[in-house]
DSSP file (Angstrom, degrees, kcal/mol; ACC not computed):
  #  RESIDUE AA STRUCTURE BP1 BP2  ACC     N-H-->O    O-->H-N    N-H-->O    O-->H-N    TCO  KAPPA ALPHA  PHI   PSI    X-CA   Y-CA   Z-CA
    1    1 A X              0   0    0      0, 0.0     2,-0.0     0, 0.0     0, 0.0   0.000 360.0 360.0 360.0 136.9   30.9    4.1   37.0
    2    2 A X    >>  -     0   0    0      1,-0.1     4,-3.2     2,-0.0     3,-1.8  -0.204 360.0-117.3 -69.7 139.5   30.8    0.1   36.6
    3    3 A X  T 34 S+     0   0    0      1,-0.3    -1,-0.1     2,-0.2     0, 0.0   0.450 118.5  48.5 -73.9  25.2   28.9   -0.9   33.2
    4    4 A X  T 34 S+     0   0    0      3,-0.1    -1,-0.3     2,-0.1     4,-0.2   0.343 109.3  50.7-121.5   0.9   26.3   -2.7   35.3
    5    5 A X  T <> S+     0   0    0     -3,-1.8     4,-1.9     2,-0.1    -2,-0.2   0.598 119.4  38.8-120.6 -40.5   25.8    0.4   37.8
    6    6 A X  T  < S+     0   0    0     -4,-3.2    -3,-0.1     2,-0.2    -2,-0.1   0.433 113.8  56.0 -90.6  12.7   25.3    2.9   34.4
    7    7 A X  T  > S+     0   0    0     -5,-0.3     4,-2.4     3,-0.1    -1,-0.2   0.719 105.9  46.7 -52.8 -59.1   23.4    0.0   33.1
    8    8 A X  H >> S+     0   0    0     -4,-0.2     4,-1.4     2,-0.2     3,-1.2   0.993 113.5  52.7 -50.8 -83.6   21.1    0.3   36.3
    9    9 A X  H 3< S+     0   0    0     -4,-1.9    -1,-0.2     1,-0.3    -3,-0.1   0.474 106.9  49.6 -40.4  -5.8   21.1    4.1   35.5
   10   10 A X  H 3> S+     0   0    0     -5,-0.1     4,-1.9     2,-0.1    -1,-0.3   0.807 103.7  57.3 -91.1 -64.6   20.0    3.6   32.0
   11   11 A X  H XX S+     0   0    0     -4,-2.4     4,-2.7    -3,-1.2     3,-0.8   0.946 113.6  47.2 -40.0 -56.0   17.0    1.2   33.2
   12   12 A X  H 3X S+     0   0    0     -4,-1.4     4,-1.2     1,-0.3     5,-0.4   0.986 106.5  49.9 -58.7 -41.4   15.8    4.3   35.5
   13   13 A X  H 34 S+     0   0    0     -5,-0.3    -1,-0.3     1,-0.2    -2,-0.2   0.735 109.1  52.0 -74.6  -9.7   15.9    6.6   33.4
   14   14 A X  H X< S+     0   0    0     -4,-1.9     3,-1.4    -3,-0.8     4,-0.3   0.939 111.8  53.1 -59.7 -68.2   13.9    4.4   31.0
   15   15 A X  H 3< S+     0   0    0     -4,-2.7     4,-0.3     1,-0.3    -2,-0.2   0.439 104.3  47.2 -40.9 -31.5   11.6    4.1   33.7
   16   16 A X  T 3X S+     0   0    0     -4,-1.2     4,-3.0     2,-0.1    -1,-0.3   0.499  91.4  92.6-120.6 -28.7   10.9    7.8   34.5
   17   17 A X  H X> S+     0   0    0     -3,-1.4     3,-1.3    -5,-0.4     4,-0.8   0.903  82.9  52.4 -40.6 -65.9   10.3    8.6   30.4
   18   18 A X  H >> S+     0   0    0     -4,-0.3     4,-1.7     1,-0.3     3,-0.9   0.877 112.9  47.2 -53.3 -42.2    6.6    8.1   30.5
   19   19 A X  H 3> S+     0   0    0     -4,-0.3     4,-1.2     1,-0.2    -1,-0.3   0.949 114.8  53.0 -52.5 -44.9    6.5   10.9   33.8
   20   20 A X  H <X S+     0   0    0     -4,-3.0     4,-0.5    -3,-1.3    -1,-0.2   0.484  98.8  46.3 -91.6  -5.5    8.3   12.7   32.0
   21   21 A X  H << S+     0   0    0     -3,-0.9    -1,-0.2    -4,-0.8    -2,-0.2   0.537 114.1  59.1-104.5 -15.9    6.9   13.4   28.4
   22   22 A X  H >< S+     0   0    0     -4,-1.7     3,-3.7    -5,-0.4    -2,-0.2   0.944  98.8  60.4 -39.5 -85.7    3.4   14.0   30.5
   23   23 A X  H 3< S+     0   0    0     -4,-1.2    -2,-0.2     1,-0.4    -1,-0.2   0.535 113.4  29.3  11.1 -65.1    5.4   16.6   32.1
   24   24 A X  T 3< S+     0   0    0     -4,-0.5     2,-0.5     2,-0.1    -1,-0.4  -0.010  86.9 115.2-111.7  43.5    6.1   18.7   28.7
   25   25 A X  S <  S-     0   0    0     -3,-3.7     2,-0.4     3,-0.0     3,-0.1  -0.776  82.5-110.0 -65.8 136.8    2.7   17.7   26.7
   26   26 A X        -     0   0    0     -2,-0.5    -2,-0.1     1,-0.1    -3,-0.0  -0.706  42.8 -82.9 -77.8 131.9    1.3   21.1   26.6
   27   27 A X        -     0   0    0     -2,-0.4     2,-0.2     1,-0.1    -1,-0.1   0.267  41.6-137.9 -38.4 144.3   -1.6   21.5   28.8
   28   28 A X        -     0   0    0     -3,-0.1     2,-0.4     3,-0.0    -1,-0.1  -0.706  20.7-169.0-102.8 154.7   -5.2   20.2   27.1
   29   29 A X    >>  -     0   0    0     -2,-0.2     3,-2.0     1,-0.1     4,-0.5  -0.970  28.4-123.2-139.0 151.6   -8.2   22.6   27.8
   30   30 A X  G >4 S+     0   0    0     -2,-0.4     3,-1.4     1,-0.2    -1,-0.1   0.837 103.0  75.4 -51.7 -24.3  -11.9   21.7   27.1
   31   31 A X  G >4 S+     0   0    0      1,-0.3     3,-0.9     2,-0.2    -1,-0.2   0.703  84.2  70.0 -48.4 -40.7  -12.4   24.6   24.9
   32   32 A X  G <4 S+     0   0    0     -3,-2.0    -1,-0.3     1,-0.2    -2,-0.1   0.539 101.5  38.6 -50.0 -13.3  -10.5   22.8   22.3
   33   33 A X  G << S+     0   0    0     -3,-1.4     2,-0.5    -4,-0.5    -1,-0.2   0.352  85.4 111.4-144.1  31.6  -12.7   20.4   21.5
   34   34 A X    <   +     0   0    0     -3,-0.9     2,-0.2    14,-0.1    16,-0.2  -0.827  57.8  49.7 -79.8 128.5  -16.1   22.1   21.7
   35   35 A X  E    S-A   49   0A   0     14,-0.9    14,-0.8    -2,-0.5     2,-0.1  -0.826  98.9 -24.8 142.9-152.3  -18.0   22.6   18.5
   36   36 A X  E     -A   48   0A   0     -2,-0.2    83,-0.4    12,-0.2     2,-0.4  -0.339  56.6-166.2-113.6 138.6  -19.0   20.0   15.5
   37   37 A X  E     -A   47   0A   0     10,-0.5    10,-1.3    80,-0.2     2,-0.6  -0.864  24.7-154.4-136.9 111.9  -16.9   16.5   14.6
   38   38 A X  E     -AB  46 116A   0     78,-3.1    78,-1.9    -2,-0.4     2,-0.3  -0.714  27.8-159.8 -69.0 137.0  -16.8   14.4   11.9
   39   39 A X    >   -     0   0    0     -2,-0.6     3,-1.1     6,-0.5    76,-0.2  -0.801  25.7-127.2-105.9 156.5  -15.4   10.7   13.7
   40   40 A X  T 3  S+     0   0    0     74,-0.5     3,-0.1    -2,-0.3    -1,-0.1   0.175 103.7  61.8 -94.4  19.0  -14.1    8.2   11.5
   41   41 A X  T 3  S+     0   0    0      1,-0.2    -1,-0.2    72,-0.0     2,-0.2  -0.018  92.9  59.7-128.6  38.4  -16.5    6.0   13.1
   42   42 A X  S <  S-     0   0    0     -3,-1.1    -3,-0.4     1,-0.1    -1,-0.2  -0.651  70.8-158.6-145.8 104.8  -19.1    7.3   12.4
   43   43 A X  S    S-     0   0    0      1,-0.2    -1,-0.1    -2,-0.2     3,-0.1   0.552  81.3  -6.2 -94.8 -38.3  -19.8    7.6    8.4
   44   44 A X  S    S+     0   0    0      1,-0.1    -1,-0.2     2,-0.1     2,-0.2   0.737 103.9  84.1-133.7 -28.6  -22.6   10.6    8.1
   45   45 A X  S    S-     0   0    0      1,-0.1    -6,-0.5    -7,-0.0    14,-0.1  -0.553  72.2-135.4-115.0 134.9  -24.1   12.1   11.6
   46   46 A X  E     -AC  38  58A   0     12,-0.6    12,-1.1    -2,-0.2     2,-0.4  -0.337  20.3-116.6 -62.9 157.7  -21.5   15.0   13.1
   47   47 A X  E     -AC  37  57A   0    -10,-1.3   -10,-0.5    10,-0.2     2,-0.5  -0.987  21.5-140.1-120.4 138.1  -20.7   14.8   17.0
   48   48 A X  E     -A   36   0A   0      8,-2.8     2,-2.0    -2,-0.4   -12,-0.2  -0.682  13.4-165.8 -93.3  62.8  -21.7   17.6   19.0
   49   49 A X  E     -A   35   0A   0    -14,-0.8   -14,-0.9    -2,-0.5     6,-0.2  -0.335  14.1-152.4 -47.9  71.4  -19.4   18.8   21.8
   50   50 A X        -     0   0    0     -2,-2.0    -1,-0.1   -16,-0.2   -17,-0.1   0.325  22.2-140.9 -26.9 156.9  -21.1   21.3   24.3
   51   51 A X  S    S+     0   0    0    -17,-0.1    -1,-0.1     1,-0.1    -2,-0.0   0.611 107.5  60.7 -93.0 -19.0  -19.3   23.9   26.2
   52   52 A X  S    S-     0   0    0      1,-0.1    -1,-0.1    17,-0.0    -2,-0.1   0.436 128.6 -97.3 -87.2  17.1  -21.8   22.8   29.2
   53   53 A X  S    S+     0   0    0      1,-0.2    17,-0.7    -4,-0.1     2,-0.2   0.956  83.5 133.4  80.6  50.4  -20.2   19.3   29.0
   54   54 A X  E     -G   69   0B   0     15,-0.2    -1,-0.2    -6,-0.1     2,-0.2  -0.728  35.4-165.9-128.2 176.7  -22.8   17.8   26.9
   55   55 A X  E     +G   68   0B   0     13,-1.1    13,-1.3    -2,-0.2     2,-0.3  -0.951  10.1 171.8-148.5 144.5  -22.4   15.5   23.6
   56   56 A X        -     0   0    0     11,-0.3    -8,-2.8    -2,-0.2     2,-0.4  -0.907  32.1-142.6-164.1 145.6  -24.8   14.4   20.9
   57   57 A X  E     +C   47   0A   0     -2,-0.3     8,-1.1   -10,-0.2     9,-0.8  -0.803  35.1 171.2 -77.5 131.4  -25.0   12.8   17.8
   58   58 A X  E     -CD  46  64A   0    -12,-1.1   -12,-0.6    -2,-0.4     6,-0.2  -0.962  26.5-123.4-134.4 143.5  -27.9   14.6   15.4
   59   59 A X        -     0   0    0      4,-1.3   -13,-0.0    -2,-0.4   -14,-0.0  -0.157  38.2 -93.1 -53.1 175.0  -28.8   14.1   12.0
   60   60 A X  S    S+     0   0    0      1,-0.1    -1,-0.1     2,-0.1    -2,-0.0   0.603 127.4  51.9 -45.1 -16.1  -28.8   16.6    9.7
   61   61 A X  S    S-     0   0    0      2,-0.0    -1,-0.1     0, 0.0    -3,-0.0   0.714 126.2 -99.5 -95.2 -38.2  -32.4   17.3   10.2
   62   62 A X        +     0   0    0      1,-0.2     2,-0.2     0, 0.0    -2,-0.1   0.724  67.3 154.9 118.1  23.1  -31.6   17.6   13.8
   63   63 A X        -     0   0    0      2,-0.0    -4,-1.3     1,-0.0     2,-0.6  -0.493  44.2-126.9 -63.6 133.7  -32.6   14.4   15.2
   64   64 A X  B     +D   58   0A   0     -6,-0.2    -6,-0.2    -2,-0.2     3,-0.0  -0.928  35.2 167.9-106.5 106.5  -30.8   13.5   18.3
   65   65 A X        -     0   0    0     -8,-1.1     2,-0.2    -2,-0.6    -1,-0.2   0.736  68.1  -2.3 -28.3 -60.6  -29.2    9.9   18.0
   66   66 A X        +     0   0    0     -9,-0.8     2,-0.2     2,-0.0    15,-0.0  -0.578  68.5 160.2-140.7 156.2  -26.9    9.7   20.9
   67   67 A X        +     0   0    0     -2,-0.2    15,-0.4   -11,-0.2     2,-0.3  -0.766   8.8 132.7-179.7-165.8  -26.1   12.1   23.4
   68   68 A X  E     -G   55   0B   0    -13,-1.3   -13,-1.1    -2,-0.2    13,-0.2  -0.978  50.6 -56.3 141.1 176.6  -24.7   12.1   26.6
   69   69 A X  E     -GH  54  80B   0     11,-9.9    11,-1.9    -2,-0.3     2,-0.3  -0.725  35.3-164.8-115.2-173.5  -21.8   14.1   28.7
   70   70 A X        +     0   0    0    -17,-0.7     2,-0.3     9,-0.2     9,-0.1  -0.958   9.9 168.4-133.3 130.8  -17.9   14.9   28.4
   71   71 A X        -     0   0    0     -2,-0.3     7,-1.2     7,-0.1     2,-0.6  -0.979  29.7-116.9-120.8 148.8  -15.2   16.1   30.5
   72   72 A X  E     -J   77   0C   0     -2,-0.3     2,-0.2     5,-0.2     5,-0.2  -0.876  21.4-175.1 -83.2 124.9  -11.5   16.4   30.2
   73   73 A X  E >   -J   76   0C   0      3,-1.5     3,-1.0    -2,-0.6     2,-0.6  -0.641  54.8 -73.8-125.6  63.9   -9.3   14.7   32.4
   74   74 A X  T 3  S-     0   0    0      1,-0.3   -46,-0.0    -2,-0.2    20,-0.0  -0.815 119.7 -11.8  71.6-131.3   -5.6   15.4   32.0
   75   75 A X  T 3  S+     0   0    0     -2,-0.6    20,-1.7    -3,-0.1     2,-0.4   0.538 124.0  93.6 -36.3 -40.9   -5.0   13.6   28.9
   76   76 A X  E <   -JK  73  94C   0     -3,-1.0    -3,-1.5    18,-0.3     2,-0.8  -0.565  63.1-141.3 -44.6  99.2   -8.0   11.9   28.9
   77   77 A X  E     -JK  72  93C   0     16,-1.3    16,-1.1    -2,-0.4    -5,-0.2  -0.644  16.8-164.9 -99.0 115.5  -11.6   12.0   27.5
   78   78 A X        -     0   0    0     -7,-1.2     2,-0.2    -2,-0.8    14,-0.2   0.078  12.7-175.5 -83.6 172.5  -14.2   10.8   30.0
   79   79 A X        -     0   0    0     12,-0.4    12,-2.8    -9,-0.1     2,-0.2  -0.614   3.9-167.2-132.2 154.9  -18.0    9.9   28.0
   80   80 A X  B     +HI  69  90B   0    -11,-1.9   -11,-9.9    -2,-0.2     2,-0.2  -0.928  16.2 156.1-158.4 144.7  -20.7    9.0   29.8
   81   81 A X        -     0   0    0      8,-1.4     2,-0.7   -13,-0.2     8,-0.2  -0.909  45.5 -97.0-144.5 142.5  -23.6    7.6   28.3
   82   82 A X        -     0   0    0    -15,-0.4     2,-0.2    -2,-0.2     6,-0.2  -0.694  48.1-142.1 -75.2 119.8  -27.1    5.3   28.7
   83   83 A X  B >>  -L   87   0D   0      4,-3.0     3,-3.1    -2,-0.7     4,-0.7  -0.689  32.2 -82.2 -94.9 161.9  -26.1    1.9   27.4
   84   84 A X  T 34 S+     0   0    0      1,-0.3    -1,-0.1    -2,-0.2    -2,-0.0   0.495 134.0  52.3 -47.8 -10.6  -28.5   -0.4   25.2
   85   85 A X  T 34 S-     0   0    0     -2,-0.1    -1,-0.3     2,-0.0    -3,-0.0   0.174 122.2-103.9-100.3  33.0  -29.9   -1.4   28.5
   86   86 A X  T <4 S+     0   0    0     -3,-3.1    -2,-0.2     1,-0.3     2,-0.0   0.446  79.6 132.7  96.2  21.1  -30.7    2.1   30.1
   87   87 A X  B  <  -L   83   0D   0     -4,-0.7    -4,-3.0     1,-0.1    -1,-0.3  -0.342  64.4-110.1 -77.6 166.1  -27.4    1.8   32.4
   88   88 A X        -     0   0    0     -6,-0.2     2,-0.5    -2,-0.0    -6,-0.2  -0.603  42.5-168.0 -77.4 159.5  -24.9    4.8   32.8
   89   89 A X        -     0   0    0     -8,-0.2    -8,-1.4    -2,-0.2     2,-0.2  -0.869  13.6-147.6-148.5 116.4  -21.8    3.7   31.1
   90   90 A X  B     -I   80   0B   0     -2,-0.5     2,-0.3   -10,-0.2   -10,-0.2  -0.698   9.6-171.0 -78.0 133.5  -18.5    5.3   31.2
   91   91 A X        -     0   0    0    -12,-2.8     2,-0.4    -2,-0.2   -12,-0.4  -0.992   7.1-169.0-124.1 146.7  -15.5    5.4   28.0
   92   92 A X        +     0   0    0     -2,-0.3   -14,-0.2   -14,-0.2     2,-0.2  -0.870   8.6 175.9-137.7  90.5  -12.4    6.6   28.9
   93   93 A X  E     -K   77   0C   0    -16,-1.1   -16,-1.3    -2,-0.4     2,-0.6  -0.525  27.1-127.9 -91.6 146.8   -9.9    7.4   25.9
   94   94 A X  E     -K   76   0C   0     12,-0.5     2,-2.0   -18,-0.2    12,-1.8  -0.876  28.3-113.6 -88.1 135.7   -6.5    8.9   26.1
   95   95 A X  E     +E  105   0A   0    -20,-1.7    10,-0.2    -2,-0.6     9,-0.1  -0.375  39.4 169.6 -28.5  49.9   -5.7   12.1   23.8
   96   96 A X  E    S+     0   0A   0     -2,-2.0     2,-0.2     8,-1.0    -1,-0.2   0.901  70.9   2.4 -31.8 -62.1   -3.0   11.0   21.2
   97   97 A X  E     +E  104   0A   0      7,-0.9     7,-0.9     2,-0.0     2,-0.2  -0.705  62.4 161.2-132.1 147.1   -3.3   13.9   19.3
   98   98 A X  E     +E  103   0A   0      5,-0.2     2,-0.2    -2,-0.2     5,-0.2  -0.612  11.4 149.3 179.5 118.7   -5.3   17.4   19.3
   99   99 A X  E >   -E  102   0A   0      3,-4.1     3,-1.7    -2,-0.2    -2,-0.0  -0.882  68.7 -69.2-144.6-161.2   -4.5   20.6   17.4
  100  100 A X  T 3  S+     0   0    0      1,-0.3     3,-0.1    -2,-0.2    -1,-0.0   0.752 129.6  27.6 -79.5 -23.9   -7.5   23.2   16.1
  101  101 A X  T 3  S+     0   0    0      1,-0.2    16,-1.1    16,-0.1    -1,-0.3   0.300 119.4  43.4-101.6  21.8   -9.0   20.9   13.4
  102  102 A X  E <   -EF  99 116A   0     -3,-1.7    -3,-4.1    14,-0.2     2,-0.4  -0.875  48.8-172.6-172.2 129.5   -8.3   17.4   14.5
  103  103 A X  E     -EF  98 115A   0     12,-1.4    12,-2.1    -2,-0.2     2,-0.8  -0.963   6.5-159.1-134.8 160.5   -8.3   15.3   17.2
  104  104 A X  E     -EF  97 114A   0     -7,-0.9    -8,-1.0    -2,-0.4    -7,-0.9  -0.773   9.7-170.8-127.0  98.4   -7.2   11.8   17.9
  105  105 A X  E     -EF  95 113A   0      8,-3.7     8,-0.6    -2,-0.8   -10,-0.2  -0.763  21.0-125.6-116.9 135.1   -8.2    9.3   20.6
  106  106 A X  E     - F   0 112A   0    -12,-1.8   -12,-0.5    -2,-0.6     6,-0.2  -0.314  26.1-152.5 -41.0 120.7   -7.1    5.8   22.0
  107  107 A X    >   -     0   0    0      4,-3.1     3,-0.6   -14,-0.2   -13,-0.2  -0.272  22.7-107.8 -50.9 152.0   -9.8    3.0   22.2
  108  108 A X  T 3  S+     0   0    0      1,-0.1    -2,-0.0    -2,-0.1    -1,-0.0   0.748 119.7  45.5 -42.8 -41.4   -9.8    0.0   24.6
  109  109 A X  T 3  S-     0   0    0      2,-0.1    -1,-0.1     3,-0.0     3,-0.1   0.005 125.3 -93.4-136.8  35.0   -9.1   -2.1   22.6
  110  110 A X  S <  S+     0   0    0     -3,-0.6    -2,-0.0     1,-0.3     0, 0.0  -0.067  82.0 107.6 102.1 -40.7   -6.0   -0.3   20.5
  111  111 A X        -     0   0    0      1,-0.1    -4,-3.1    -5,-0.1    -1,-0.3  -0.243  60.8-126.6 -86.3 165.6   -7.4    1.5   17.4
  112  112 A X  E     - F   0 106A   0     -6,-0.2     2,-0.5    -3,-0.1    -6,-0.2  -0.520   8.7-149.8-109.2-178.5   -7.7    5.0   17.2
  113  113 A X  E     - F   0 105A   0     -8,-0.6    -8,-3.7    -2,-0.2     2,-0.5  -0.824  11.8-162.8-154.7 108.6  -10.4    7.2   16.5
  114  114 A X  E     - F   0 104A   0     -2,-0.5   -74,-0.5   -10,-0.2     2,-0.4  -0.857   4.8-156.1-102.9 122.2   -9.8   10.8   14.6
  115  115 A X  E     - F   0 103A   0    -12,-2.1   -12,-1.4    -2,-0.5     2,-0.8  -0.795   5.6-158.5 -82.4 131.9  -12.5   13.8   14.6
  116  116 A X  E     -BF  38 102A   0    -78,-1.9   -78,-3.1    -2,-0.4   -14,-0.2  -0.929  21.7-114.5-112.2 109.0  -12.3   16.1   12.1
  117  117 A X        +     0   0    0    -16,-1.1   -79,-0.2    -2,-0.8   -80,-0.2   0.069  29.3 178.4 -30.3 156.6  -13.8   19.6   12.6
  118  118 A X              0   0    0    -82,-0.3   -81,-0.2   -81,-0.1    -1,-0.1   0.108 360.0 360.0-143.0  16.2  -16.8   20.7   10.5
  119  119 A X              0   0    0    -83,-0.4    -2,-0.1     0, 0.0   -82,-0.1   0.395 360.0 360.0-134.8 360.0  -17.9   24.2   11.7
């Protein structure tokens, strides 16, 4: 093979990585990420991950802050939420990370954001 025709064959196969480390991520399920979170952007109130696809933030006392729904979406976690003017609003993070006490999601705009179990 000509070094500009396994050149070529390098460039695909570059190409075809991202398909392909989907491909062996081990499968997500929602079940993983039900139950109580501390977020690292959020400094005292836990987030509350439903099994019926709900989310809220509560005080301790038991206040509801936030709340809103969830799903999982391949890689993905969907929110959807009333924004400060009563609209629906969708955020749509990718999964960096997730094992049984921590999980880690992409922003919009590049930072991450890690939950830390609490229950």
């Amino acid at each position: 093979m000509s070094p500009r025709r396994r050149a070529l064959a390098s460039l695909a196969g570059l190409a075809m990585m991202p398909a392909l480390l989907a491909a062996c991520q081990k499968k997500l399920e929602a079940a993983q990420f039900v139950g109580q979170w501390k977020s690292s952007r959020l400094a005292l109130t836990p987030m509350h991950l439903l099994p019926n696809g709900e989310w809220e933030i509560r005080t301790p006392e038991g206040k509801v802050l936030q709340y809103g729904l969830w799903q999982l979406d391949g890689q993905r976690l969907v929110w959807t939420f009333r924004d400060d003017n009563g609209d629906l609003a969708r955020d749509v993070n990718a999964v960096v990370s997730v094992d049984a006490r921590r999980f880690v999601l992409l922003e919009r705009d590049g930072s991450q954001t890690t939950f830390d179990r609490q229950d």
